[in-house]
DOZA-507729 format. One record per residue (C-alpha): residue in three letters; x negated, y, z; residue number from 1. Coordinates in steps of 0.02 Angstrom, whole numbers, plus 50000, padded with zeros to 5 digits. Each point is the difference from the previous one (the first is absolute). Layout:
<sites>
r c1 c2 c3 k
ALA X Y Z NUM;
...
</sites>
This chain:
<sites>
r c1 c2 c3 k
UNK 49530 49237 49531 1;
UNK 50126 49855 50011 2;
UNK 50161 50050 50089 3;
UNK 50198 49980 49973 4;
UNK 50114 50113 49969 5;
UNK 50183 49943 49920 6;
UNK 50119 50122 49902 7;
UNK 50116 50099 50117 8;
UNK 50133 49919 50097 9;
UNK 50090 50177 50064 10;
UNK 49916 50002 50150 11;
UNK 49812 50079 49924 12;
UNK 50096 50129 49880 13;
UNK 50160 50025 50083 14;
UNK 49991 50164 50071 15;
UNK 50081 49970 50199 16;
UNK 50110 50098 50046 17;
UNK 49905 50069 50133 18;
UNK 49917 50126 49891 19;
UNK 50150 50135 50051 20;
UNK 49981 49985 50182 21;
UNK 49817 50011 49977 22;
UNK 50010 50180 49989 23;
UNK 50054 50026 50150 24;
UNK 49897 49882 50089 25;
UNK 49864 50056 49935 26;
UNK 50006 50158 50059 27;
UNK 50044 49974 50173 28;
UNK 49866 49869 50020 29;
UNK 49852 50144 49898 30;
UNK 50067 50112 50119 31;
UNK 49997 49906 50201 32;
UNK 49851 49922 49947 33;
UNK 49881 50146 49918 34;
UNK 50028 50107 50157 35;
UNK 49844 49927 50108 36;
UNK 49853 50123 49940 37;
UNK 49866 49917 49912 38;
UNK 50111 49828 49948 39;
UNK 49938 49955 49819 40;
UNK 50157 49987 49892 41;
UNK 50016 49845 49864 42;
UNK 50164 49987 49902 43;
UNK 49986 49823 49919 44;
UNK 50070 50045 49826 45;
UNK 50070 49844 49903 46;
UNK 50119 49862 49955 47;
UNK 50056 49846 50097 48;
UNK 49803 49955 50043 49;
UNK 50010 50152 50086 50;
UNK 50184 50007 50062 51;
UNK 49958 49844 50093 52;
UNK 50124 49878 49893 53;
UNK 50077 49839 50123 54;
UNK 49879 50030 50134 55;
UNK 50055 50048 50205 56;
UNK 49956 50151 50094 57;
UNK 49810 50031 50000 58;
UNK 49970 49896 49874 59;
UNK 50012 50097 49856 60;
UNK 49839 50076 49908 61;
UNK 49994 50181 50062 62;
UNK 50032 49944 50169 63;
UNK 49867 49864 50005 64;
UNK 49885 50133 49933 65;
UNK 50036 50142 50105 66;
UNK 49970 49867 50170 67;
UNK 49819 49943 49910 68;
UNK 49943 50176 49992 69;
UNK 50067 50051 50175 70;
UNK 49903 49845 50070 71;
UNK 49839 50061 49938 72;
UNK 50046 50185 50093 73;
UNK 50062 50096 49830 74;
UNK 50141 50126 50056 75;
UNK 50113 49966 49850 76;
UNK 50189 50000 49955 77;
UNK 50073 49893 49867 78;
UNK 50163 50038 49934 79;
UNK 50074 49860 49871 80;
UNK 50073 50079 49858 81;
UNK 50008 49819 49899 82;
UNK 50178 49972 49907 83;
UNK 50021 49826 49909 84;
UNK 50014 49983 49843 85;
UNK 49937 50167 49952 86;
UNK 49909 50048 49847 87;
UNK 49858 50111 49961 88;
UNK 50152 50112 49889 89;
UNK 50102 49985 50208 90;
UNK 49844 50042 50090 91;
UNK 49964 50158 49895 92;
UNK 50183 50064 50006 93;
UNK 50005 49972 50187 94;
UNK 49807 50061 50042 95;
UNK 50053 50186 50052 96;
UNK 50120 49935 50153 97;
UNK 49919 49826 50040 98;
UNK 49836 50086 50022 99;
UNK 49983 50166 50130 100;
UNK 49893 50117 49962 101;
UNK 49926 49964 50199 102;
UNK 49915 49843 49932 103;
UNK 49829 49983 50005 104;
UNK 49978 49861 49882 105;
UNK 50102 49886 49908 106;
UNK 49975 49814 49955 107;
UNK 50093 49999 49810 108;
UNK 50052 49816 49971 109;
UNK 50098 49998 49837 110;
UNK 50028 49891 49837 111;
UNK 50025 49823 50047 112;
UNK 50182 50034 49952 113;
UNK 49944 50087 49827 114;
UNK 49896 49852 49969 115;
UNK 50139 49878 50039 116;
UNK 50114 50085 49899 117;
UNK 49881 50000 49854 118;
UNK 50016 50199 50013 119;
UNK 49848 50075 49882 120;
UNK 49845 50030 50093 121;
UNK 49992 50173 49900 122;
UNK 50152 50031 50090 123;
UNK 49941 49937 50180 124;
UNK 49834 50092 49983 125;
UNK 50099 50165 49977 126;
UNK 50086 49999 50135 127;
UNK 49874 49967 50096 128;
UNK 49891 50111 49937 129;
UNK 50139 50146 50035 130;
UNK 50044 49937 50181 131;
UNK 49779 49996 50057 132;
UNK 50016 50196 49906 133;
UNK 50133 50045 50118 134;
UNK 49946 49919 50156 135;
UNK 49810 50085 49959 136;
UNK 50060 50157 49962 137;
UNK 50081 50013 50196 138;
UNK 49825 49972 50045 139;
UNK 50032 49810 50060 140;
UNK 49879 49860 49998 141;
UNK 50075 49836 49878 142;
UNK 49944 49823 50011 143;
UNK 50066 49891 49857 144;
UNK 50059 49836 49999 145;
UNK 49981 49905 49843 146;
UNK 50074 49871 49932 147;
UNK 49971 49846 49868 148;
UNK 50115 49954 49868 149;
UNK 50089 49826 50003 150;
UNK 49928 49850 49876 151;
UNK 50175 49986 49940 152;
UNK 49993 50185 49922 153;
UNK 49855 49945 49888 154;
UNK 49810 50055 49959 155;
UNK 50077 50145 49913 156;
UNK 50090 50063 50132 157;
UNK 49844 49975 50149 158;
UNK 49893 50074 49891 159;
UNK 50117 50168 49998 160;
UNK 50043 49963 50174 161;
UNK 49858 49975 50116 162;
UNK 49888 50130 49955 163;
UNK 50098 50143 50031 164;
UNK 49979 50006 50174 165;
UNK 49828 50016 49973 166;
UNK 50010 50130 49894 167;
UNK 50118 50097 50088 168;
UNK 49874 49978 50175 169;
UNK 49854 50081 49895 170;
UNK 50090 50158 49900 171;
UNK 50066 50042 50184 172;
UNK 49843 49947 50081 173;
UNK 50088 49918 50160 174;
UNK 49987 49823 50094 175;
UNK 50072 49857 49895 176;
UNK 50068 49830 50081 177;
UNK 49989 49900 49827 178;
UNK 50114 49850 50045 179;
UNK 50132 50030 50158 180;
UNK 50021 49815 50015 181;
UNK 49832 49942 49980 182;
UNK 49969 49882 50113 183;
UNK 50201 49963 50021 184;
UNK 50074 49967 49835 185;
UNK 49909 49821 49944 186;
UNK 50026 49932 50172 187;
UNK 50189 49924 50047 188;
UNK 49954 50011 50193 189;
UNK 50008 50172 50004 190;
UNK 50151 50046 49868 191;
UNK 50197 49980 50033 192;
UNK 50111 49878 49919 193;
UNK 49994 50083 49841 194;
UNK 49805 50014 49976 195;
UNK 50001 50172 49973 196;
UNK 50006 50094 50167 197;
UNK 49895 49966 50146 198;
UNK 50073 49950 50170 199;
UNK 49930 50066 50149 200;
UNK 49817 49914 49985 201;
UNK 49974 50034 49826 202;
UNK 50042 50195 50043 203;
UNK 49856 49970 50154 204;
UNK 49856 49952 49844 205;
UNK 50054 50144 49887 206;
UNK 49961 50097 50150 207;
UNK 49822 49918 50038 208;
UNK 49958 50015 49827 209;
UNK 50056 50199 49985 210;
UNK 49958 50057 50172 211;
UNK 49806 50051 49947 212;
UNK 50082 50113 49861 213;
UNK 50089 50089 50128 214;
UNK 49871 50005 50128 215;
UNK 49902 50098 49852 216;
UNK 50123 50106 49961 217;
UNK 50051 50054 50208 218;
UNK 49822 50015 50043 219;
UNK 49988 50132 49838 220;
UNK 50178 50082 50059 221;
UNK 49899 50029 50172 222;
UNK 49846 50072 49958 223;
UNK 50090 50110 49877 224;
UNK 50098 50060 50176 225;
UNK 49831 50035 50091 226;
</sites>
C-alpha cells in the first residue's frame, strides 16, 4: 500500500508534556464516567493517533468513536489515554496507571513512533507482546491496531516491521485492525499539514473503516454478560 510518512519532525516522537497530568485525568474521567451500571468501558490506548494530535474538541479518534457506537444504541465509555510521541518502550512503562483495571476492553495503538525512529521491530514486538499479557491477564478484551512501516526505512525494515502485528493478533488470539490509517494515510484531504496525522475527517474514515471490528467485539462483550 502506497502512503507517506516523513522522518520525525518532534511533533510524532516528542513525548507532550501532557503525559503527567494524564494521570490524574485519567482517573477522574474512569471514575464519573464508569458509574452508570451496564456502560461498556473502552480506554483508547496509544500515541498521538490516539491522543487526538492538532485536532478541536470532539474531533479526536476516541471521541469520534465512542459517538459512532452510541448512535447505533451501544452503552459504551471511551476514555483517551493517547500521549504523543510515545513509544511502544513509554506505553509499556506507563500501562499499569494509564489503563484501570475497570476497563472492559482496550484498543492498543502503538509503534508508529518505533517505526519512525527506526527502533527494532524485535524490540516493538516485545513490548507489545508484554503490554496484550498484562491487559489479558486482568481479564480485558484487546483490539490491536497495526501499523506499516515507512518506504523510507527500506524492504528490510517492512519486512521485520509489518508482520508483527499479525503475529502478535494470532499467539493472543484477539481482533486485529492491520493498518490504523488505512483509508487516511495516501489521501492529503484527510491528513494535517504535515501528512502524517489526520484532521478531523480523516479521524471520521478510520472510524467507518474500524467500527465493524468493534461492533464484533461489543456484541461478544454482551452475550458473554447474558
Amino acid at each position: 500500500m502506497a502512503f507517506k510518512f516523513f522522518r520525525p519532525s518532534g511533533q510524532f516522537t516528542k513525548i507532550s508534556s501532557a503525559a503527567a497530568a494524564l494521570m490524574l485525568a485519567l482517573c477522574i474521567a474512569v471514575t464519573a464516567r464508569a458509574e452508570t451500571a451496564g456502560t461498556i468501558e473502552i480506554v483508547g490506548f496509544g500515541d498521538s493517533l490516539m491522543a487526538g494530535y492538532n485536532l478541536g474538541p470532539g474531533e479526536g479518534f476516541p471521541e469520534q468513536l465512542e459517538d459512532a457506537l452510541r448512535a447505533e444504541d451501544y452503552d459504551v465509555a471511551i476514555t483517551n489515554a493517547g500521549v504523543s510521541g510515545d513509544t511502544t518502550s513509554g506505553g509499556l512503562s506507563r500501562l499499569e496507571w494509564s489503563v484501570p483495571e475497570t476497563a472492559d476492553i482496550v484498543l492498543l495503538e502503538l509503534g508508529a513512533n518505533d517505526m519512525l525512529r527506526g527502533i527494532p521491530p524485535a524490540s516493538t514486538e516485545q513490548n507489545l507482546d508484554r503490554m496484550i499479557s498484562t491487559l489479558k491477564e486482568r481479564g480485558q478484551h484487546v483490539i490491536l491496531a497495526g501499523m506499516l512501516a515507512a518506504p523510507n526505512l527500506g524492504e528490510d525494515y517492512a519486512a521485520a516491521f509489518n508482520p508483527l502485528y499479525e503475529r502478535l493478533a494470532e499467539k493472543h488470539e484477539i481482533p486485529l485492525i492491520p493498518f490504523f490509517l488505512d483509508g487516511v494515510a495516501a489521501e492529503p484531504s484527510l491528513l494535517l499539514e504535515d501528512g502524517m496525522h489526520p484532521n478531523a475527517q480523516g479521524v471520521a474514515r478510520m472510524v467507518e473503516r474500524i467500527l465493524p471490528t468493534f461492533r464484533e467485539v461489543l456484541d461478544e462483550q454482551q452475550e458473554e454478560g447474558t
